[in-house]
C-alpha positions in Angstrom: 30.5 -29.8 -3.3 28.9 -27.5 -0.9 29.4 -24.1 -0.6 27.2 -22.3 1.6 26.0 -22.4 5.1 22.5 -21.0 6.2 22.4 -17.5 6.9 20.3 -18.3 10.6 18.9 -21.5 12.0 15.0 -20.8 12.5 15.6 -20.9 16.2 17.8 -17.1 15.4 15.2 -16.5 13.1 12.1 -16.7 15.4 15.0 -15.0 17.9 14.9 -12.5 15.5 11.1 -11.9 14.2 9.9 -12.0 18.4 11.3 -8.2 18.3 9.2 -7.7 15.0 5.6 -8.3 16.0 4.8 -4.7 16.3 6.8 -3.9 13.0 4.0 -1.5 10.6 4.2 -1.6 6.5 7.1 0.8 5.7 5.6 3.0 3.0 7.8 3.8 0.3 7.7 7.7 0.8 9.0 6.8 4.2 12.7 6.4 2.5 15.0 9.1 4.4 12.8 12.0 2.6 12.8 9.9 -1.2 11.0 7.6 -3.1 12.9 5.0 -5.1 16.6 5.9 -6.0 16.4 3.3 -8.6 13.7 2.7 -11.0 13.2 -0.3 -13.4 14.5 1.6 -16.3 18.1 2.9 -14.1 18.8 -0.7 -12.5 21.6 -1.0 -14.8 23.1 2.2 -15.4 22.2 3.7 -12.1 25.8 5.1 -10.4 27.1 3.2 -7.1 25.9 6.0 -5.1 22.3 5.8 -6.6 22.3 2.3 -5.9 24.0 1.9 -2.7 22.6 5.4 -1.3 24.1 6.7 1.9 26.4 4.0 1.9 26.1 0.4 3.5 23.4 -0.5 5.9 24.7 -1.7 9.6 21.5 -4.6 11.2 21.4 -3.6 15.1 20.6 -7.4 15.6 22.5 -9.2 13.1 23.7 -13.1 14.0 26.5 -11.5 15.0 24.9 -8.8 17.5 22.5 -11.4 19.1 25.9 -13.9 19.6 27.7 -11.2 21.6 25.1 -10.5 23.5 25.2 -14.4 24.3 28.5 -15.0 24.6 29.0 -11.7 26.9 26.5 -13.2 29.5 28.2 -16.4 29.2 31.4 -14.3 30.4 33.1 -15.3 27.4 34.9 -11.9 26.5 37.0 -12.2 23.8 35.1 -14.3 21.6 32.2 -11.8 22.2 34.2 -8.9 21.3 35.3 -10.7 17.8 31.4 -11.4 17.7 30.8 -7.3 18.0 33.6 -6.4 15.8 31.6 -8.4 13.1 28.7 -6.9 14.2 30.0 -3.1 13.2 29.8 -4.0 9.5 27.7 -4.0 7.2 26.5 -8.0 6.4 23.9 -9.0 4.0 20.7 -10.3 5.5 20.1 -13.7 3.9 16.3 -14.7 3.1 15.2 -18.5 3.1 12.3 -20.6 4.0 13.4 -20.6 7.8 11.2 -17.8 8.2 7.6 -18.0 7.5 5.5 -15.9 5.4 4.7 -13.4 8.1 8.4 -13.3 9.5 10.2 -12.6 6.1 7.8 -9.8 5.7 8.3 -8.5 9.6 12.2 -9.0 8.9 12.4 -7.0 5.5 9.5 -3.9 6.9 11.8 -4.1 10.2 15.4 -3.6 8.3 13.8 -1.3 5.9 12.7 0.6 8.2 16.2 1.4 10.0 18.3 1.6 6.8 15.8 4.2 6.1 16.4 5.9 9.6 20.0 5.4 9.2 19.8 7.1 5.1 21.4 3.7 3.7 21.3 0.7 2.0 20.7 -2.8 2.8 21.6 -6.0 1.1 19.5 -8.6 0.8 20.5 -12.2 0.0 18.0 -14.8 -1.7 18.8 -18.5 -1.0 15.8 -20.7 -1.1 16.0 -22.1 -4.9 14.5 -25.5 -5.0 17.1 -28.3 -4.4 19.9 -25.8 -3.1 23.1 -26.8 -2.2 22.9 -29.6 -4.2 21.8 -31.6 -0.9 24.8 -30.9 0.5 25.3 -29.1 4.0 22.7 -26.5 3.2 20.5 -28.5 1.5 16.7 -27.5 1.1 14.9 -24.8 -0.6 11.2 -24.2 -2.1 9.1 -27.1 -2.7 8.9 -26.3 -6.5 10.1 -23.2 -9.2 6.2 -22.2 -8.4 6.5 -21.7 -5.3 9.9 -19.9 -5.1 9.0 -17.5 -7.4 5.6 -16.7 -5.5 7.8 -16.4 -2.5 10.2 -14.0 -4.6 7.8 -11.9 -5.6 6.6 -11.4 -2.2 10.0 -10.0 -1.7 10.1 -7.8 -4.7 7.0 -6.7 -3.3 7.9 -5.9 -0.4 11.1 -3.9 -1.3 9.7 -2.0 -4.0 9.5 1.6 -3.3 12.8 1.3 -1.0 16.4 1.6 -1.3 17.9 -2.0 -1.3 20.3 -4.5 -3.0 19.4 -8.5 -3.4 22.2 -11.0 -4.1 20.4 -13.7 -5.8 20.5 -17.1 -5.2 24.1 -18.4 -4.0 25.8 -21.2 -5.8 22.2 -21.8 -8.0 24.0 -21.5 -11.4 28.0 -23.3 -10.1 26.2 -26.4 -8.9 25.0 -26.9 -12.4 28.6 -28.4 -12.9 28.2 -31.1 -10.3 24.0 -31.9 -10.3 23.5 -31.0 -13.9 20.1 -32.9 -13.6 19.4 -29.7 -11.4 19.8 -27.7 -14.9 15.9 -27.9 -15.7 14.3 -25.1 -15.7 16.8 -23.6 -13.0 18.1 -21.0 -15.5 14.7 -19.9 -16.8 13.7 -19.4 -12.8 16.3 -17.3 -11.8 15.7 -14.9 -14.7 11.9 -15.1 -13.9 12.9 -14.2 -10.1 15.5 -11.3 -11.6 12.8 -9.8 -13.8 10.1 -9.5 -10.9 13.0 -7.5 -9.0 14.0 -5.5 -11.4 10.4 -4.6 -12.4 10.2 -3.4 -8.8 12.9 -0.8 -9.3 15.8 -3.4 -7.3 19.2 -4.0 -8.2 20.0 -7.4 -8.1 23.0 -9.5 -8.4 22.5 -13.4 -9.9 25.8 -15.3 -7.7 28.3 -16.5 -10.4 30.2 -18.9 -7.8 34.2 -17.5 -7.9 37.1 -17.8 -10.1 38.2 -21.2 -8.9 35.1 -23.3 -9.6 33.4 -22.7 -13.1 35.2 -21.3 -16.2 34.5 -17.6 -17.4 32.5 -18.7 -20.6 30.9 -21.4 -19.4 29.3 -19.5 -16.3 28.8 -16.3 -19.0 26.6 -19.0 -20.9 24.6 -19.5 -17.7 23.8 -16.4 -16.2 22.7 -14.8 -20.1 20.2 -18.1 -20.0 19.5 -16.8 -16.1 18.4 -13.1 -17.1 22.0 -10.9 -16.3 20.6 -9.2 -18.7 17.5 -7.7 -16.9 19.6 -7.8 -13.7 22.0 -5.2 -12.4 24.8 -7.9 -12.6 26.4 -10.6 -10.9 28.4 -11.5 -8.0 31.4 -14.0 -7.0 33.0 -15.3 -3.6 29.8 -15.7 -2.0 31.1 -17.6 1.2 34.7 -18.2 -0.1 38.1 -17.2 0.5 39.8 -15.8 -3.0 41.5 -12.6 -3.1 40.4 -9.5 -4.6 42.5 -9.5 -7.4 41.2 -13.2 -8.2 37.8 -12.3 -8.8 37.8 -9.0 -10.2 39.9 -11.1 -13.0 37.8 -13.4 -13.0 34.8 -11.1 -13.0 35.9 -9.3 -16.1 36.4 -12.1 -18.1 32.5 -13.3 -17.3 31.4 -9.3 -17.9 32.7 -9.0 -21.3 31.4 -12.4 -22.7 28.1 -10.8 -21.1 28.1 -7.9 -22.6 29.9 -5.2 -19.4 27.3 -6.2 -16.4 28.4 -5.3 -13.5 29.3 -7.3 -10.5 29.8 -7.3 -6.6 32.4 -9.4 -4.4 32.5 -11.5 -1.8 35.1 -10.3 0.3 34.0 -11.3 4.2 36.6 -13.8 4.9 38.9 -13.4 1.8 41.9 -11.8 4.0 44.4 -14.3 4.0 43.1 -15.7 0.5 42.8 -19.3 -0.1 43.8 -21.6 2.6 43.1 -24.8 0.7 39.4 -25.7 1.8 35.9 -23.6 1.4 34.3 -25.1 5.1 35.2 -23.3 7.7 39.0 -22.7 6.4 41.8 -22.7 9.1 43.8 -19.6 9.0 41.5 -17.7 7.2 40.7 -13.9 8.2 38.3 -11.0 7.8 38.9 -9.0 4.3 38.6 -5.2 4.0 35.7 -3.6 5.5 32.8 -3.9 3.4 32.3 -0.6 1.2 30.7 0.7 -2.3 33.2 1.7 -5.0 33.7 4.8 -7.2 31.9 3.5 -10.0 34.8 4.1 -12.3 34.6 0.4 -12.9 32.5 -2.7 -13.6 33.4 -3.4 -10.2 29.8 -1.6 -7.9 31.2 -3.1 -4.2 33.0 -5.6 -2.4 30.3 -6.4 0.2 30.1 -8.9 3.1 27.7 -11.0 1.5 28.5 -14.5 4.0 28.0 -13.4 8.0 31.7 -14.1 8.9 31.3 -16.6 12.2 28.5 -18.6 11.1 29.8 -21.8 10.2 29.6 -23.9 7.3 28.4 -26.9 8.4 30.4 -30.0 10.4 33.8 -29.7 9.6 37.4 -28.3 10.8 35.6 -28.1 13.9 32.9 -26.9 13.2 29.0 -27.1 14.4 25.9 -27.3 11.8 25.6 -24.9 9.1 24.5 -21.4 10.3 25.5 -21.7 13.6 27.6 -19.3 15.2 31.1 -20.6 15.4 32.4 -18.8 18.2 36.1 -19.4 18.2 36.2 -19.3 14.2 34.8 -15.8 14.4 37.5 -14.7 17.1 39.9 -16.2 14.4 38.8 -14.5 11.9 39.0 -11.1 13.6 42.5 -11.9 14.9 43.8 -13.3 11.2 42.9 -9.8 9.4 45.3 -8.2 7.9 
């Protein structure tokens, strides 16, 4: 079953990258007047306001920026002004093989760069494991684990030295359930890909689907084999719809049979909760703004980790995964709560 929808067709992502040419290596001492907040040995016991420092990180030219622009010269008002209310928030910037070598390092100096302006944090998503989506609407990913992880590490490279936050690998470790002959190796390459971010002083988050889709113990079993361990934690709802309350239950369940990681949630479209299908669900509606916690749980934030408006592939109306869905984001914005 498919979960996910691209984060940006290649066309929004050479869109994107044109504005980048000029981008220079952001040094790590350029980080609002700091080196690294976090270092290898803090990943997991750093605070929330360690890790996410200054707060949430806003992209200028998110997919959601660049489609009210669009939609505003098309004279199409109100479904640019849902488009710019998404745009406000803090969304994660999702990584794949849609942009070359040379682009995904222009992208991550360029957004670096302006969190570090701004004095905050952005989140990163990885989604380019090989065989994603279970060749489903998002189907794709690296040629081979070699690959991938030379690709990763580029990233860990690159982000080393800087405040940021990677969400690892949507859906990798739930689609075991339903393409177990995916099961391979997947586990050990995820904890390879976890260990080179950590060892570069970045929180990550291994995706641990949500509370509807694989038991507690059995997804425990899976993200110990995946490295949660090494990592900050784990994260549910990734592109889906359940409430709050939902996954931090679920959540805690999966943190204790891993021994109290910490975890992240999902909570872009989960305002009106489950509304009987993940692909582009009718009647679904932005959750609450996207924010760090206290700390004073195992909860660390409830992030926009899916780019509300982008769709998820051909269905309930909608176009191919990733592209922007213009009256499902004006939906979205009007079904809040």
């Amino acid at each position: 079953m498919t979960r996910l929808a691209f984060a940006s067709l290649v066309v929004g992502a050479l869109v994107l990258t044109t504005g980048l040419v000029t981008a220079a290596p952001v040094p790590a001492s350029a980080a609002t007047g700091t080196t690294a907040t976090v270092t290898k040995s803090t990943v997991r016991t750093a605070p929330t306001t360690t890790v996410y420092a200054g707060g949430l990180y806003v992209q200028k030219d998110s997919e959601a920026a660049r489609a009210a622009d669009a939609l505003t010269r098309q004279g199409k008002t109100k479904d640019a002004a849902a488009a710019r209310t998404i745009a406000g928030r803090s969304v994660a910037i999702w990584l794949g093989s849609w942009y070359t070598d040379a682009q995904l390092l222009k992208v991550l100096q360029f957004n670096l760069a302006e969190a570090e302006k701004a004095g905050t944090t952005p989140v990163f998503v990885t989604y380019d494991i090989p065989n994603r989506d279970c060749d489903g609407y998002s189907g794709g990913g690296a040629a081979s684990s070699t690959a991938y992880l030379a690709w990763n590490q580029r990233i860990a490279d690159a982000l080393k030295g800087h405040k940021a936050v990677v969400i690892v690998e949507p859906d990798a470790l739930a689609h075991l359930s339903s393409c177990p002959t995916l099961a391979a190796g997947r586990e050990g390459t995820i904890k390879k890909a976890v260990t080179a971010f950590t060892n570069a002083g970045v929180p990550s988050y291994i995706d641990a689907g949500n509370s509807n889709w694989v038991p507690a113990d059995v997804m425990a079993k899976r993200l110990v084999a995946a490295g949660v361990g090494i990592a900050r934690g784990f994260a549910t709802n990734v592109s889906n719809y359940y409430p709050i309350a939902n996954e931090v239950a679920y959540a805690e369940k999966v943190s204790t049979a891993v021994g109290g990681a910490r975890y992240v949630v999902d909570v872009s479209r989960n305002g009106q909760g489950w509304k009987g299908t993940w692909c582009n669900a009718p009647g679904a509606g932005l959750g609450v703004d996207p924010h760090r916690t206290k700390g004073t749980s195992r909860l660390d934030a409830q992030l926009w980790i899916k780019t509300p408006g982008a769709s998820d592939g051909p269905c309930n109306g909608g176009p191919a995964a990733g592209t922007w869905f213009p009256s499902y984001a004006t939906a979205l914005v009007a079904n809040r709560p």
